[in-house]
N, CA, C and O of each residue as an XYZ file, in Angstrom:
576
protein
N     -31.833     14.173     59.131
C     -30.591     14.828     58.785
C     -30.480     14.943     57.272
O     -31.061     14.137     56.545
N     -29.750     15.921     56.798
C     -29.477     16.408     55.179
C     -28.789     15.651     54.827
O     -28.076     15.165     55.705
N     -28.631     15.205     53.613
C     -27.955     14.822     53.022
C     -26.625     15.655     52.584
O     -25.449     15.432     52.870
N     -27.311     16.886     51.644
C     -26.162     17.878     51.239
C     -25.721     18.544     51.880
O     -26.387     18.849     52.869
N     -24.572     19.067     51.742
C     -23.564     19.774     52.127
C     -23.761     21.022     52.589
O     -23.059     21.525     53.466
N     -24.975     21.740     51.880
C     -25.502     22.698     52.407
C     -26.856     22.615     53.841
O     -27.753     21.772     53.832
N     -26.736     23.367     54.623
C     -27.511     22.796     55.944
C     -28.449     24.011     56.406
O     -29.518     23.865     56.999
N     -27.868     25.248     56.034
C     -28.112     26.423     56.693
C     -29.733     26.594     55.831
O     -29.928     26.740     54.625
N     -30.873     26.499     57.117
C     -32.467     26.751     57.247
C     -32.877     27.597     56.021
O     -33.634     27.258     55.112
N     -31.975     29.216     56.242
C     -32.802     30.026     55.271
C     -31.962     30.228     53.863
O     -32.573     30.832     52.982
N     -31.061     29.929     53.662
C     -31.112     29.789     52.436
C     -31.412     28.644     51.627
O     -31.511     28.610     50.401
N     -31.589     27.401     52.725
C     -32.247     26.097     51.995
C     -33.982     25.997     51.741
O     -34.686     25.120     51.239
N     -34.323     27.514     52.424
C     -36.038     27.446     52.551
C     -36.161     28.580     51.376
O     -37.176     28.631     50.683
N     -34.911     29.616     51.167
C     -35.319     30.382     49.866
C     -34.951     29.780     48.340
O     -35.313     30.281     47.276
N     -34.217     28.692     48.498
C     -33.952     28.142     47.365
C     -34.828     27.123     47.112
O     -34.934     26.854     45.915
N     -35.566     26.394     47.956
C     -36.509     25.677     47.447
C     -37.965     26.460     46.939
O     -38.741     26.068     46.068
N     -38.044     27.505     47.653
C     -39.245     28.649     46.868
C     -38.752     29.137     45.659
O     -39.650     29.607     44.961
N     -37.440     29.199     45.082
C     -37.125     29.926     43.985
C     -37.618     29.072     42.694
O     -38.164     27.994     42.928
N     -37.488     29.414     41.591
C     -37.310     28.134     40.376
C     -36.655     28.858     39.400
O     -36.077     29.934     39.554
N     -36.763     28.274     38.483
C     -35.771     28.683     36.937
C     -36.635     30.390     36.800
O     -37.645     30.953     37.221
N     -35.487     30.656     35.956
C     -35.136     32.109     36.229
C     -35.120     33.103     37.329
O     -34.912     34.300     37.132
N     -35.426     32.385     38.919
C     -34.754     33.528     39.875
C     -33.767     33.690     39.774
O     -33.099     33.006     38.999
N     -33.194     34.748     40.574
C     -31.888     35.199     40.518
C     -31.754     35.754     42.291
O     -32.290     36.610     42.994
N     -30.521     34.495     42.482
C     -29.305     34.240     43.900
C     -28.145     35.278     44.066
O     -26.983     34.946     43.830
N     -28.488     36.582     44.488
C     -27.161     37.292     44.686
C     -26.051     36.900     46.167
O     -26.313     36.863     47.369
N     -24.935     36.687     45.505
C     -24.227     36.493     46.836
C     -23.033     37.954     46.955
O     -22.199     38.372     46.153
N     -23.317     38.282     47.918
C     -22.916     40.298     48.281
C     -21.420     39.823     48.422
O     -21.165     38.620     48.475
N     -20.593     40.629     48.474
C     -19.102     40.945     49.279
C     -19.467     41.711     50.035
O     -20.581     42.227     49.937
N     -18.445     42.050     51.197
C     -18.525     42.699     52.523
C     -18.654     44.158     52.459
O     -18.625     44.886     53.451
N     -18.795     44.550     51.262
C     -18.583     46.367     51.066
C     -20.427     46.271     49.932
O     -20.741     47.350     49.429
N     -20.939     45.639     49.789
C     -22.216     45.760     48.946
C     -23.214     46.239     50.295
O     -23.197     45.931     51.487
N     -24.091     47.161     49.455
C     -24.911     47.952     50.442
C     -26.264     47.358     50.566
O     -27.245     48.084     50.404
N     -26.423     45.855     50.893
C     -27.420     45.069     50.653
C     -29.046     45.295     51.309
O     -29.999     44.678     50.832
N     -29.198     46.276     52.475
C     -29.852     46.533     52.323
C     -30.728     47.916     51.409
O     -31.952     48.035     51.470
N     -30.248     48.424     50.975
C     -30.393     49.265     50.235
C     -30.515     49.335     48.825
O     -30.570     50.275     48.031
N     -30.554     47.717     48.683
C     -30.891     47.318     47.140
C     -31.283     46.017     47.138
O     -30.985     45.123     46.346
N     -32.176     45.987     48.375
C     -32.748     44.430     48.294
C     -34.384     44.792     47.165
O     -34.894     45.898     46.985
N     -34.827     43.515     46.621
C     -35.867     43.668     45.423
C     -37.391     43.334     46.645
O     -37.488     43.249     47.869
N     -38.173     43.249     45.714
C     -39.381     43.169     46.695
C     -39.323     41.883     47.204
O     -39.683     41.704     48.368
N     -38.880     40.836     46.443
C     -39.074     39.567     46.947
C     -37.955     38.271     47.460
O     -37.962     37.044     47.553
N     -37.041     39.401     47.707
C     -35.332     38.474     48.457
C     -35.468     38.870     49.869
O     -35.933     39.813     50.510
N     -34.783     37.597     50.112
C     -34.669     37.137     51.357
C     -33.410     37.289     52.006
O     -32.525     36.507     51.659
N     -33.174     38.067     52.804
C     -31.670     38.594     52.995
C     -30.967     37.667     54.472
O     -31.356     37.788     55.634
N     -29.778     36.700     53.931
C     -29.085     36.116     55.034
C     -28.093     36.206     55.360
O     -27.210     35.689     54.677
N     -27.791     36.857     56.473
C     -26.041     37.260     56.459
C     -25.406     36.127     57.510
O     -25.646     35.555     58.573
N     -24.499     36.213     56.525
C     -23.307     35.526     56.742
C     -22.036     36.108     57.127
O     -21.018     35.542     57.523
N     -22.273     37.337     56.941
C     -20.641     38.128     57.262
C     -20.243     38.549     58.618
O     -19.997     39.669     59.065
N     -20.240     37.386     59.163
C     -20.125     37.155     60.537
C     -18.245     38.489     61.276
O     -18.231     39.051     62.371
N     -17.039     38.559     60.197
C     -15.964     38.733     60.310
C     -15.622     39.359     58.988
O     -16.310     38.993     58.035
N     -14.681     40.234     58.769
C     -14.226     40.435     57.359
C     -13.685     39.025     57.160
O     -13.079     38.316     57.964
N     -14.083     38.760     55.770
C     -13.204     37.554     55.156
C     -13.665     36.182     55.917
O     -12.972     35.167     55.850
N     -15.042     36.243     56.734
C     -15.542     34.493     56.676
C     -17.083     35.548     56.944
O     -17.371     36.635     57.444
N     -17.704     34.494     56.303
C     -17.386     33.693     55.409
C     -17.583     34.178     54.051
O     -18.597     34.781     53.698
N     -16.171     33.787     52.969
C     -16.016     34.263     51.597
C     -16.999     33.691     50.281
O     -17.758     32.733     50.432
N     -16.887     34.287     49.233
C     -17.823     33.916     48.196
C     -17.882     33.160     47.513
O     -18.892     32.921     46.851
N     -16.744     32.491     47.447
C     -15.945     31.195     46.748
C     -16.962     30.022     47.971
O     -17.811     29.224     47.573
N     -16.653     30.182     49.140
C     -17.272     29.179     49.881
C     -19.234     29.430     49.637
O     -19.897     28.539     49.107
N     -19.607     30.196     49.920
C     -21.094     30.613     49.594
C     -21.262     29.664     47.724
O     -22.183     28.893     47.453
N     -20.394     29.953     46.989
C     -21.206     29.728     45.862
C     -20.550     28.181     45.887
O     -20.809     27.638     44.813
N     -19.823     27.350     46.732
C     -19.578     26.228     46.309
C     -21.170     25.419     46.939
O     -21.816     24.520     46.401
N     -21.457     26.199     48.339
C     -22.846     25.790     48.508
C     -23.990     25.648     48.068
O     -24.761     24.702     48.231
N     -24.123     26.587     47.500
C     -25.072     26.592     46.221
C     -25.042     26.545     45.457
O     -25.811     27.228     44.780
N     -24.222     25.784     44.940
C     -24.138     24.760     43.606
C     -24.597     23.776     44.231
O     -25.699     23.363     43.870
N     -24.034     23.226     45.141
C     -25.418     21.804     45.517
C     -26.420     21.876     45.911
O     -26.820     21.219     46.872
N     -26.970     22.548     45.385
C     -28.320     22.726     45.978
C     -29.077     23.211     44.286
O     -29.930     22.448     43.833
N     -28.795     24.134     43.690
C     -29.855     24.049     42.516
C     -28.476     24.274     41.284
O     -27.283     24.454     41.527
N     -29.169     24.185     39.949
C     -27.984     24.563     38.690
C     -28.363     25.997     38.412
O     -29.497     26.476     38.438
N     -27.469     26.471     38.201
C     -26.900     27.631     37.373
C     -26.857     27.901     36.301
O     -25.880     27.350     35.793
N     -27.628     28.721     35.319
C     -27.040     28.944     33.539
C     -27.067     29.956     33.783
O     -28.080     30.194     33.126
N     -26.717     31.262     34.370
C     -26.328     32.233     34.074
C     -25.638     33.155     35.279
O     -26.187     33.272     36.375
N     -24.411     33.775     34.960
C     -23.921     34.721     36.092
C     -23.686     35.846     35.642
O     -23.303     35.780     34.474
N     -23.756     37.089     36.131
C     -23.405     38.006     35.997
C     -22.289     38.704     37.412
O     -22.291     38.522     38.630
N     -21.444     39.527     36.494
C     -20.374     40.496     37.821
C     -20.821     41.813     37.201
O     -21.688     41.991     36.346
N     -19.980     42.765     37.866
C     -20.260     43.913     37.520
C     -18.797     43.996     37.229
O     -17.851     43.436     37.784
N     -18.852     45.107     35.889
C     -17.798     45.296     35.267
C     -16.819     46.100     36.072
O     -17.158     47.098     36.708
N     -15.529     45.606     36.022
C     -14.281     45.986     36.563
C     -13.707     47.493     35.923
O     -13.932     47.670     34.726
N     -13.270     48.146     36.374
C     -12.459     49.195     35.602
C     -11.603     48.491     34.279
O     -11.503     47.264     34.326
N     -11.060     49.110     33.253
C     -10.663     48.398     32.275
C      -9.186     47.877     32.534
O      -8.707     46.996     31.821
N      -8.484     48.453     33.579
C      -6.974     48.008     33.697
C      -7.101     47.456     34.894
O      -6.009     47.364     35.454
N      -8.244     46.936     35.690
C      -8.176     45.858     36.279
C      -9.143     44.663     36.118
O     -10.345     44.893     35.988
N      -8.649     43.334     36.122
C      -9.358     42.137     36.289
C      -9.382     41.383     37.404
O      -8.330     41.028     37.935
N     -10.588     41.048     37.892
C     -10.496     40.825     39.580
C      -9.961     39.503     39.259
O     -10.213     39.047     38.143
N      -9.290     38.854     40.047
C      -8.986     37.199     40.023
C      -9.985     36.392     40.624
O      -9.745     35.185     40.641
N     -11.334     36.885     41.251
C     -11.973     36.243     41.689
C     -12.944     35.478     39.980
O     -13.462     34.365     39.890
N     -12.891     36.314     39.149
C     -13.532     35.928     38.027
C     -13.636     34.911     37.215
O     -14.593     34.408     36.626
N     -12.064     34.581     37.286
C     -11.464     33.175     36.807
C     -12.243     32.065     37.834
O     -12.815     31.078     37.372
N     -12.196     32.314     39.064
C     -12.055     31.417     40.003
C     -13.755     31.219     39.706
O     -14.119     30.044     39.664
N     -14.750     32.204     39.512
C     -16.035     31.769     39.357
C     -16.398     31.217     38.371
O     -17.423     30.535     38.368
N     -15.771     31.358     37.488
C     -15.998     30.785     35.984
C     -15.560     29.308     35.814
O     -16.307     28.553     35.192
N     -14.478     28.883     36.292
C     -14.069     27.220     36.462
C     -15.330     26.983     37.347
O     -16.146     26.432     36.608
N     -15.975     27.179     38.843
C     -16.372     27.072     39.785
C     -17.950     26.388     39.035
O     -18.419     25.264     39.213
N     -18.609     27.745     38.005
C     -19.919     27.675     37.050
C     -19.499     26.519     36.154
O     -20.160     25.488     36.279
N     -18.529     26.526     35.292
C     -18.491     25.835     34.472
C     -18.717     26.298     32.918
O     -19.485     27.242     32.735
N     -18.053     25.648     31.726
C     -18.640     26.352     30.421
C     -19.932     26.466     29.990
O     -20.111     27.151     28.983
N     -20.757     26.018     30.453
C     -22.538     25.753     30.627
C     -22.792     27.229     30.888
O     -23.325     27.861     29.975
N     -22.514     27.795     31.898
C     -23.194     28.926     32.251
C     -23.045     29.851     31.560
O     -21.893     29.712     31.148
N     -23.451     30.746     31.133
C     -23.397     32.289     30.555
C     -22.792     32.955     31.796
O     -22.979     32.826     33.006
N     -21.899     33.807     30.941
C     -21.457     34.744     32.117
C     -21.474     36.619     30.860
O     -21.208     36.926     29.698
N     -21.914     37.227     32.000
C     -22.324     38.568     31.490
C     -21.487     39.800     32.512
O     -21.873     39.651     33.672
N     -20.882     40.482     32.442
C     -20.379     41.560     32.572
C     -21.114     42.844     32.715
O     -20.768     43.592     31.800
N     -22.115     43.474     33.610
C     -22.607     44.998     33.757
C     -21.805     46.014     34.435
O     -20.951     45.958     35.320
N     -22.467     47.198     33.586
C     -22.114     48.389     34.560
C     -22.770     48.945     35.570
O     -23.894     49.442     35.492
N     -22.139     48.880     36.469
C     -22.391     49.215     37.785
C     -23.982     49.532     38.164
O     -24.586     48.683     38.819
N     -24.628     50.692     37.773
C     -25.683     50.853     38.066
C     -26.958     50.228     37.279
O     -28.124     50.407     37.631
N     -26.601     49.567     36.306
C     -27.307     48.563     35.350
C     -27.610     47.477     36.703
O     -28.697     47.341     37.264
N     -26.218     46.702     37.068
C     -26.146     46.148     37.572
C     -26.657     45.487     39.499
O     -26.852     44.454     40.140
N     -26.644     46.964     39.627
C     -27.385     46.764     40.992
C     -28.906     47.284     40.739
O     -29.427     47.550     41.822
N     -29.805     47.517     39.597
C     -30.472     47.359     39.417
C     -30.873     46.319     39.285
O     -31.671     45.965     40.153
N     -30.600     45.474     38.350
C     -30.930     43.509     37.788
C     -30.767     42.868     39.352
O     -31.476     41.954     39.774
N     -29.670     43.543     40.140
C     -30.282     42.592     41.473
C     -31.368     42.914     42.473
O     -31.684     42.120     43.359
N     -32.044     44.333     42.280
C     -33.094     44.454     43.127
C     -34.445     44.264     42.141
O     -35.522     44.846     42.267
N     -34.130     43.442     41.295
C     -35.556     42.786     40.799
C     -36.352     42.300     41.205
O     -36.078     41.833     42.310
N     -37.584     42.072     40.797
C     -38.268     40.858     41.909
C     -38.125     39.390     41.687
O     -38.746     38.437     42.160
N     -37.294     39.456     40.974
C     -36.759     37.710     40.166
C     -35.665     37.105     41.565
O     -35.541     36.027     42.147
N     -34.987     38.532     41.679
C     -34.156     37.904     43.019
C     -34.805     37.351     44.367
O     -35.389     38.274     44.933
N     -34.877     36.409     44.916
C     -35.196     35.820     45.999
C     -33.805     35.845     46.825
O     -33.853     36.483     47.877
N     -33.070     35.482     46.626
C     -32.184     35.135     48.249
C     -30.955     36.174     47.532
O     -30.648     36.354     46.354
N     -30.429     36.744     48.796
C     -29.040     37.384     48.592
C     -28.351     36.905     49.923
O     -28.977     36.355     50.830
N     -27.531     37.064     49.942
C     -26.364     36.076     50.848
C     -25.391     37.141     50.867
O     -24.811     37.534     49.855
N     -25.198     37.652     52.148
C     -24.439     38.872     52.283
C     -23.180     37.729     53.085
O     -23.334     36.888     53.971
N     -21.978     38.150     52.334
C     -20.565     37.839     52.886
C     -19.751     38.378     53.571
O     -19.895     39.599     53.508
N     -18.818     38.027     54.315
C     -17.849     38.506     54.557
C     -16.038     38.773     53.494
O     -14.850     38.973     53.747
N     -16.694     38.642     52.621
C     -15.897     38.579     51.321
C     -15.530     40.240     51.049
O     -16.300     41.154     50.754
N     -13.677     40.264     51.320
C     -13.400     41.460     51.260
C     -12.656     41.569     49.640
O     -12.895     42.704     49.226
N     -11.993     40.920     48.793
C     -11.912     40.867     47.245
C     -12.803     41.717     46.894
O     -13.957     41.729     47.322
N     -12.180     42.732     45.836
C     -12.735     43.668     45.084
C     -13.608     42.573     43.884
O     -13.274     41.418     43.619
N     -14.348     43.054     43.515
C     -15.370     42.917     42.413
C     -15.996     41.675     42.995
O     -15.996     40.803     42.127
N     -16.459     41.306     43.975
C     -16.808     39.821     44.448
C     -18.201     39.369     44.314
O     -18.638     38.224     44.203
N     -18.939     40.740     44.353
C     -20.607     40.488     44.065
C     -20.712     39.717     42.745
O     -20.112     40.001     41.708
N     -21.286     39.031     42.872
C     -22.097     37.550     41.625
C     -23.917     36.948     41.988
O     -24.558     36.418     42.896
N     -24.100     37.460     40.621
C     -25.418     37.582     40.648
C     -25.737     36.067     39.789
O     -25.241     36.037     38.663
N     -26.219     35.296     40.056
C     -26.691     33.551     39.517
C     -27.987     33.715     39.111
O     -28.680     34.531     39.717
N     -28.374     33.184     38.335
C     -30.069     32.845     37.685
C     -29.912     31.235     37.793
O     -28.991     30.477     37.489
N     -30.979     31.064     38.257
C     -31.220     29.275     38.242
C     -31.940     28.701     37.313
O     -33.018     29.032     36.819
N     -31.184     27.724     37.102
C     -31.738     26.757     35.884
C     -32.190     26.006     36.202
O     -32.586     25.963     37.367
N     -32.392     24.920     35.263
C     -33.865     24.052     35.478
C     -32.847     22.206     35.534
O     -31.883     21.882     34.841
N     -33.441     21.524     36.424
C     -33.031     20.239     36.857
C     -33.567     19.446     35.323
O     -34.644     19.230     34.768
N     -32.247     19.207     35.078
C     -33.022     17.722     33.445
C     -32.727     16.340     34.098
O     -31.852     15.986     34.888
N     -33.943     15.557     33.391
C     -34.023     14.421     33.495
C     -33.265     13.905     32.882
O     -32.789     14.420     31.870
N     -32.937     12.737     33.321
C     -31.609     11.610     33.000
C     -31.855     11.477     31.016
O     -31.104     11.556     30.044
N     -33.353     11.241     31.236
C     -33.389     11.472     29.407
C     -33.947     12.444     28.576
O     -34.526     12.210     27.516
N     -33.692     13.944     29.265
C     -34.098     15.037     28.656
C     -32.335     15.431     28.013
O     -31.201     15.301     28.475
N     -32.870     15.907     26.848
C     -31.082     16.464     26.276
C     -31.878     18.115     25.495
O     -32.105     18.243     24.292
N     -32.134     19.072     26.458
C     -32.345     19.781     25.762
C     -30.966     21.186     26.479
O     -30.851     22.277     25.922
């Protein structure tokens, strides 16, 4: 039996193939995921219902499972700010980089071949797609 919190087979078998600098997209329920998967992601859906399971829950899972230094969203129109943004940014932490693209920039960088796993949601929140790069595990006496 697992220890962590996270349990589910294939995204615990694509995250242990990944390492520092892949990149973990987790979709909202309106992303056209197959149609912009990269050569080398592994596509697991989860969007069993609109709204379960959401992206807030997906990325609390995978945070226990590898670290994070970098996220990207795709940029919002200018007179709106999604509230999911805030909520990912406490969630990452001040450690992570967070980057802002436009749209078709943006669903480009996720059909890279850097991406390994995308995690399609049931997450109906506008702007909800979040794209993660994984960082590297430090030792108790590494301070870099």
């Amino acid at each position: 039996m697992l220890k962590t919190r996270l349990i589910h087979p294939e995204i615990l078998a694509a995250l242990a193939a990944s390492g520092h600098f892949s990149q973990v997209f987790i979709a909202d329920g309106n992303f056209p995921v197959a149609g912009n998967r990269g050569p080398n992601a592994r596509v697991v859906h989860l969007n069993l219902v609109p709204g379960t399971v959401d992206a807030l829950t997906v990325l609390d899972a995978v945070l226990t499972a590898v670290p994070v230094q970098a996220a990207t969203v795709m940029e919002p129109p200018a007179d709106f700010t999604p509230p999911l943004f805030a909520l990912y940014r406490e969630k990452l932490g001040a450690n992570v980089a967070w980057t802002q693209m436009e749209r078709w920039a943006f669903y480009e960088k996720i059909a890279s071949p850097r991406t390994t796993l995308m995690i399609a949601t049931g997450e109906q929140r506008r702007f909800a797609n979040l794209l993660l790069e994984v960082g590297v595990v430090r030792l108790a006496q590494e301070s870099f």
